[in-house]
BADREN-758813 format. One record per residue (C-alpha): x, y, z negated. Coordinates in steps of 0.05 Angstrom, whole numbers, plus 5000, padded with zeros to 4 digits. Layout:
% BADREN-758813
XYZ
...
This chain:
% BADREN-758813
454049114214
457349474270
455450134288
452450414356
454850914398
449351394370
449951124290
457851314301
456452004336
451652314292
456552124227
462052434264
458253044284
457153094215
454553824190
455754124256
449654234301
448353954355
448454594399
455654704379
457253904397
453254024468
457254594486
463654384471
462053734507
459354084562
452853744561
444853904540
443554024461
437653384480
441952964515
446352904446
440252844409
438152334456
444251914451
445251984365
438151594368
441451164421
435551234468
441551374526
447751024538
452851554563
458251454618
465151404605
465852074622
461952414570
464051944519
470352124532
467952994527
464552794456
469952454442
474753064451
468053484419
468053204348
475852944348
474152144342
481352004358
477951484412
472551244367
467451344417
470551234473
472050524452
464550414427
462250694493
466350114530
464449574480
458149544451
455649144387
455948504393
461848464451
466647934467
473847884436
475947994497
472648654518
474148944445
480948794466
480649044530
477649694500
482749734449
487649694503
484450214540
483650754478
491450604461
493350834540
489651424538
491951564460
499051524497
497351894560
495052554526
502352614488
508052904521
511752564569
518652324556
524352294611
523651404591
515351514609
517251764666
522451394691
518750694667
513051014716
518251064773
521150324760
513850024773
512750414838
519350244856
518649434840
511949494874
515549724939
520649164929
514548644922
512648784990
517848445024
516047724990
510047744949
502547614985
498848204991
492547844957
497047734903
499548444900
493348844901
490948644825
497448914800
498149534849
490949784822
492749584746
499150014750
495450564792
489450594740
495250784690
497951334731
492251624737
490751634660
497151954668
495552484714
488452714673
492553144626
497653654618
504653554614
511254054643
512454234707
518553674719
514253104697
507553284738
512053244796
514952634789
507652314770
504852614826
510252474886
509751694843
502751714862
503651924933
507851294932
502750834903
497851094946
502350915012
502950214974
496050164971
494650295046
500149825065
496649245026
490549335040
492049465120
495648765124
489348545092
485448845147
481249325096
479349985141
479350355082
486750395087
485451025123
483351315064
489451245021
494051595070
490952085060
490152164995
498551984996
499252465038
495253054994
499452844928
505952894966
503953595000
501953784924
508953514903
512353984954
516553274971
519153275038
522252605043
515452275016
510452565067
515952405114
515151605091
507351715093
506452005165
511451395187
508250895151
501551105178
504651115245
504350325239
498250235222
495550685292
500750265332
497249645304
490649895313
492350025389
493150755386
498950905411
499451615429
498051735361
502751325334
507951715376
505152355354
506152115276
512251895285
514952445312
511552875258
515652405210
522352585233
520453325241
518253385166
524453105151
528953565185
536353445163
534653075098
537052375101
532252005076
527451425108
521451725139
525751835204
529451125196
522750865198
518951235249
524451205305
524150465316
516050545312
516551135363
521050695404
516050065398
511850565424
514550805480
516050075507
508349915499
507350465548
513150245591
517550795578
525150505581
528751125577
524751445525
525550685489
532450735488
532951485456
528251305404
532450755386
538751105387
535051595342
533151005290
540950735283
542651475269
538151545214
539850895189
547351145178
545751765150
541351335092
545551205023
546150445007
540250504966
535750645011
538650125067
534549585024
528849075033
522949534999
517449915021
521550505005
527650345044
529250095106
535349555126
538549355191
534348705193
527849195210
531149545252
533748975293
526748685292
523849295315
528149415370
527348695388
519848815394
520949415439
526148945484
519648525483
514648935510
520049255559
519548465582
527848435581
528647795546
535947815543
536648375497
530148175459
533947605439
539747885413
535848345367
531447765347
537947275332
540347865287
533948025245
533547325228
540447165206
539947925154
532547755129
531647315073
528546715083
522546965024
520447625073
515347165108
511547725145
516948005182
520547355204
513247115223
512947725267
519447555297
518046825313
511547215346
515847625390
521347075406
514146595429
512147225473
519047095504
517846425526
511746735555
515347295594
520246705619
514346245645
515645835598
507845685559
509345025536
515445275489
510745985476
505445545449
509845115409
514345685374
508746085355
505445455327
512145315293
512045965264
504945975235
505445285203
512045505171
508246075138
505745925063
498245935073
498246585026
501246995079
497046875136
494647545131
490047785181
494148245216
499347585234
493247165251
490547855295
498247755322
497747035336
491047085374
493847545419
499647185434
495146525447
490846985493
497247155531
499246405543
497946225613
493145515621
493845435552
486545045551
490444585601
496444365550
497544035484
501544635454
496245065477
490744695446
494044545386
497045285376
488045445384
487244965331
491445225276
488745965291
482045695282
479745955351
472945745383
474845225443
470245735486
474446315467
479946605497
């Protein structure tokens, strides 16, 4: 018969008392008794602080997770589970470290093709690992890398779930942003104050995207790395929003600077990086909002022939801008139909909400569109009320 939690305690405490047991556990001399006669089920927690207490190698842990009388499958999982933290409390190796780094770094690549709904499961997998990681001691060298790894998992966290249009996004930057200030990494708080400075731009605040951005390339200072590449062309963006030609123009100079000074490494479709195809795209959204078509264009043309034709969000956002185009032109009937186009050429998986969000204002922004068959039919694929608008 399999034993409880309490059956296994009490034969591991053995002969010593259970005073000794509570205080290395950091717990209440009753509350052990309390659990050895399996009147309480502890958390994980303190299974884990008996665990440590009477050296169970994981024992209890595991029967804390799985219960008699569990599934295969959760005995698994928990097996699974005890073996992860068996390996986390070892010393880290230069490979444990650097097979840390590879999954971070394949997670940023991800982002470019993969669905964010898809993405998530294995993002918060990989991140429930790190953390394991993180809950014990190892030298100097290798807490650094694990924690600036989980500054970067936390900025790939608030990227997935802001395209998913989860407010708790908010949350992660700044938790990113705390693990790279603990990490003393420039470069990487860099990346999360420009990175954040999207999502305020796409929320509508723009001031304060301005004011990360240019936070972002301060923090930076002379390093080349991608924080500035990347908050340049958002600064610029801004700036156009607010009508600001001249100031567009600098910040866009700025972002083809910083794009040089960036090894070939870094000049690549990730999360981490950052390529000429964004930049053109960006600086063809600032054309955009500046309403000069001609040079919108140009950028647009560009983006399109660099990205590859598996980075749906981005080229999404392009067909977007080149639809607002039409609109700038007077032209609704090829507005309506382009960014209709676009949207059905979109795998249903990456109709996130922030291109749909896109879309709708783009259909708001179509003159008579109630009046033609483009219009109506662009309403029809965004799902939009006939009243609405």
């Amino acid at each position: 018969m399999d034993e409880s939690f309490g059956q296994a305690l009490r034969r591991l405490r053995g002969t010593r008392s259970l005073r000794d047991v509570a205080l290395l556990a950091n717990c209440g001399k009753s509350y052990v008794a309390d659990l050895e006669q399996d009147k309480k089920t502890p958390s994980p927690a303190m299974a884990a602080a008996l665990d440590d207490a009477v050296g169970a190698g994981g024992e209890l842990r595991r029967l804390a997770a799985t219960p008699p009388g569990a599934s295969l499958s959760a005995q698994a999982a928990a097996l699974q589970a005890g073996l992860l933290d068996a390996l986390s409390a070892g010393p880290m190796t230069a490979m444990s470290v650097e097979e840390v780094e590879y999954a971070v770094a394949r997670h940023g690549r991800a982002t470019r093709y993969r669905a964010e709904s898809d993405q998530l499961p294995d993002l918060i997998a990989d991140f429930t690992d790190l953390n394991r990681l993180l809950a014990h001691r190892h030298p100097a060298p290798a807490r650094r890398r694990l924690t600036v790894a989980a500054a970067q998992m936390s900025g790939l966290m608030a990227l997935t779930l802001l395209k998913l249009g989860d407010p708790a996004a908010r949350n992660w930057w700044r938790t990113g942003r705390a693990a790279a200030a603990a990490a003393e990494d420039r470069a990487t708080l860099s990346w999360m104050y420009a990175q954040e400075a999207y999502q305020l731009y796409y929320e509508g605040d723009v001031h304060g995207a301005v004011e990360l951005a240019i936070h972002a390339r301060d923090l930076a200072g002379g390093l080349p790395c991608v924080g500035p590449a990347l908050a340049a062309p958002l600064e610029a963006r801004a700036y156009a929003r607010l009508g600001r030609a001249e100031q567009t123009a600098s910040a866009l100079r700025a972002g083809e600077a910083a794009l040089e000074r960036l090894d070939g490494e870094l000049r690549t479709g990730s999360a981490f990086g950052y390529s000429e195809s964004q930049l053109r795209f960006h600086a063809g959204n600032a054309w955009t909002h500046l309403r000069q078509t001609g040079r919108a264009r140009a950028e647009q043309e560009r983006a399109l022939e660099l990205y590859p034709m598996d980075d749906h969000t981005d080229r999404a956002f392009i067909g977007l801008d080149q639809a607002m185009c039409y609109v700038i032109e007077g032209e609704p009937v090829m507005a309506a139909a382009h960014a209709t186009a676009t949207l059905m050429a979109l795998p249903e998986e990456h109709r996130s909400p922030l291109i749909i969000y896109r879309a709708r204002e783009l259909a708001d922004r179509v003159p008579d569109a109630r009046s033609l068959p483009e219009g109506e039919v662009l309403r029809e694929v965004l799902a939009l009320p006939a009243g609405e608008g």
